[in-house]
C-alpha positions in Angstrom: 33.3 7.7 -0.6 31.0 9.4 -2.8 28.7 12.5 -0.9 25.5 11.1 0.1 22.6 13.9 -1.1 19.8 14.9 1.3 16.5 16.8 0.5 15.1 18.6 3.4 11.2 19.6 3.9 9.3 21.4 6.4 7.2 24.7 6.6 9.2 26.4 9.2 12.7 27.3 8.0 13.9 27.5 11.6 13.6 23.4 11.2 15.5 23.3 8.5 17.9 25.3 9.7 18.3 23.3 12.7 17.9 19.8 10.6 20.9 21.1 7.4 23.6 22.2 10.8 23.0 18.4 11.9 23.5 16.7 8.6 26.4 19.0 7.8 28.1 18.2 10.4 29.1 15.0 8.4 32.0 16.1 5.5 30.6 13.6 2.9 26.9 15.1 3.5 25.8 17.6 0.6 22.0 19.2 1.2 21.3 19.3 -2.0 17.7 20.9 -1.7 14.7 22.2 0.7 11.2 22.5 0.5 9.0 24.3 1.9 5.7 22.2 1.6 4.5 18.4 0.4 4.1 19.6 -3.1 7.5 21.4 -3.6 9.2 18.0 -1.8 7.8 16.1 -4.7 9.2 18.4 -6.8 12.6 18.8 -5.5 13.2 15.2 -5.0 12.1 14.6 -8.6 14.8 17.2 -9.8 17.6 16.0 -7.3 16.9 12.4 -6.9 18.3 12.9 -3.3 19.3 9.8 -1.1 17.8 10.6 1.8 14.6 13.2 1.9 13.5 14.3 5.0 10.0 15.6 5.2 8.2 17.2 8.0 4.5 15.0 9.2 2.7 18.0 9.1 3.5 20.3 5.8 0.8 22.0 4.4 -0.6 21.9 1.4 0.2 18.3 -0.2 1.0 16.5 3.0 3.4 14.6 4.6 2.1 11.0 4.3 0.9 12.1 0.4 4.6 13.5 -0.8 5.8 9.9 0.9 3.8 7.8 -1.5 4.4 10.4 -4.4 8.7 10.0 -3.7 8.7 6.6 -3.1 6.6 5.6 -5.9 8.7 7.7 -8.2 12.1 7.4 -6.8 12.2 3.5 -5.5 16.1 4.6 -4.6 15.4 7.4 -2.3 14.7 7.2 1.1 12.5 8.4 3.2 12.7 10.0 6.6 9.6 11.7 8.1 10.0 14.0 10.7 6.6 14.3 13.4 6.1 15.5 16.9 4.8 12.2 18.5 5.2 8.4 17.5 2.1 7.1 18.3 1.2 3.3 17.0 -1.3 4.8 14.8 0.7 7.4 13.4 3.4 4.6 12.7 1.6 3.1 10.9 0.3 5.1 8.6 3.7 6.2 7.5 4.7 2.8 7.4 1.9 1.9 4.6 2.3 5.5 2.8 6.0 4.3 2.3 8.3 5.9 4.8 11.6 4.0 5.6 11.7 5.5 9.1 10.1 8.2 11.5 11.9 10.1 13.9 10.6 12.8 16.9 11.5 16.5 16.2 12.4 16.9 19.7 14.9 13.8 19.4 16.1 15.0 15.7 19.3 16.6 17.2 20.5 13.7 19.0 19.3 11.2 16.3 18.9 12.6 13.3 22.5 11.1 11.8 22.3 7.7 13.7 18.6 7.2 11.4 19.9 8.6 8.3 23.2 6.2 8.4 20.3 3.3 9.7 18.3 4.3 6.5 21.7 4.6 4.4 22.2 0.7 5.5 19.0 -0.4 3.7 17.2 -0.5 7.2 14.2 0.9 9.0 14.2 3.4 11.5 11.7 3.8 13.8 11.3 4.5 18.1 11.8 1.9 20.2 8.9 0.1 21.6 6.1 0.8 18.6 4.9 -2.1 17.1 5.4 -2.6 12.9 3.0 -3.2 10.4 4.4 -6.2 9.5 3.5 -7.3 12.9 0.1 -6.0 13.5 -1.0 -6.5 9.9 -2.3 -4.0 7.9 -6.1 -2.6 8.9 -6.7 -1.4 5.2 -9.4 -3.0 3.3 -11.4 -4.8 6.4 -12.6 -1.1 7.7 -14.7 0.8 6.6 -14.0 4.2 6.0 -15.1 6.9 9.2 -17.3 9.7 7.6 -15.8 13.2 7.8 -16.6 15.7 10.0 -19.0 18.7 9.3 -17.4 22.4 9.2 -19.4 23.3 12.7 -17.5 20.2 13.8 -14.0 20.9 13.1 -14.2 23.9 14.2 -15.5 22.7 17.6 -12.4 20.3 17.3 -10.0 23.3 16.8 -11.8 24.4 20.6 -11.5 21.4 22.3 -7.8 20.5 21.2 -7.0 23.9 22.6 -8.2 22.8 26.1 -11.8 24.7 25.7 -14.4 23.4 28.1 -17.8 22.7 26.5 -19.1 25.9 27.9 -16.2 28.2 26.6 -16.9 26.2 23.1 -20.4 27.2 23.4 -19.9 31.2 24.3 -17.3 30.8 21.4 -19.6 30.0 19.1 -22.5 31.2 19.9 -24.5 28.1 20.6 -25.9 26.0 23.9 -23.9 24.1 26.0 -25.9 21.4 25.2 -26.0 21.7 21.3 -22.0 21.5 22.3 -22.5 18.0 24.0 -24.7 16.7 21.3 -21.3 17.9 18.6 -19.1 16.3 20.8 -20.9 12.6 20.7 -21.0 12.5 17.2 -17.5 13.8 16.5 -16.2 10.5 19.0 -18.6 8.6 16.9 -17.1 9.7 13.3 -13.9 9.8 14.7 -13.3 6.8 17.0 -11.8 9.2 19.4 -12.3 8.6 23.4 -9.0 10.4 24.0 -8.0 14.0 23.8 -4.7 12.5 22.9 -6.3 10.6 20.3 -8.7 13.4 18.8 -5.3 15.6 18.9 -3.7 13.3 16.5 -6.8 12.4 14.3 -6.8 16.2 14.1 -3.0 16.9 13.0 -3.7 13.4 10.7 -6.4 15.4 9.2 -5.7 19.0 8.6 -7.9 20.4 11.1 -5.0 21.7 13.3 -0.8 22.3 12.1 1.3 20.6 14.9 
């Protein structure tokens, strides 16, 4: 059996570390490549033309979901494997429509990570149990209109509140009234869509405003 080739991305290299000792635990598994960031994925995978790639949700620079549609829309053969701290619906979903062939949980990457490459290796998907597909929810793009962004004053009132900052330490923080703090946090749920701090924790990571 020919060795199946693997790129692996992710900022921290105590992730790779951890991800390369799983897949070489398999004889007929070669790494063949890492990256650091989105951009040096793209890269890597265009000069390796791995099997599998394996990229981290949250990379900086070029992101996750943006190296996805680069890889797959370059490679067609390589799959893709995107690594993220939660598996939310939403998040799903938008790696489903950037491309990826399957998602897996870091905390669940040691006990999984061969059983969804070897899914992926089969020509299938791999994603958790119990989250819906797009196929099956259909695909929101192009009957929404796009949420405005959010000002500098408010990300960095995000950065606060995803932290666990009470209006009032936001507000001593910053250097404004606990009311001008209220007034930031209506119209962030109103750009955002947000009524969760679960939800304005993910729309954050989604974002750029905070690394996970």
């Amino acid at each position: 059996m020919s060795s199946v080739r693997l790129l692996v991305a992710g900022s921290h290299e105590i992730l790779r570390i951890g991800v390369r000792a799983v897949l070489e635990s398999k004889p007929d598994w070669a790494v063949v490549a890492e990256a650091s960031d989105g951009q040096q994925a793209i890269e890597k995978a265009k000069e390796f033309r791995p099997d599998i790639a394996i990229l981290d949700y949250s990379s900086p620079g070029t992101n996750g979901l943006d190296a996805v549609r680069e890889i797959v829309k370059n490679l067609p053969d390589t799959k893709v494997l995107m690594l993220t701290i939660y598996d939310s619906d939403t998040l799903i979903e938008e790696m489903q429509q950037a491309g990826a062939h399957g998602c897996l949980r870091k905390a669940d990457a040691s006990r999984d990570l061969i059983c969804a490459i070897e899914t992926l290796l089969q020509q299938k998907r791999f994603y958790p149990l119990g989250v819906t597909t797009v196929s099956h929810r259909g695909s929101r793009t192009g009957d929404q209109k796009p949420l405005p962004s959010l000002t500098a004053r408010q990300k960095e009132i995000v950065r606060l509140l995803v932290q666990g900052r009470t209006g009032k330490e936001v507000a001593a923080t910053l250097g404004i009234s606990a009311k001008t703090v209220e007034v930031h946090r209506n119209n962030i749920h109103l750009r955002t869509n947000c009524h969760t701090m679960a939800q304005l924790v993910r729309y954050a990571i989604r974002n750029g405003i905070i690394v996970a």
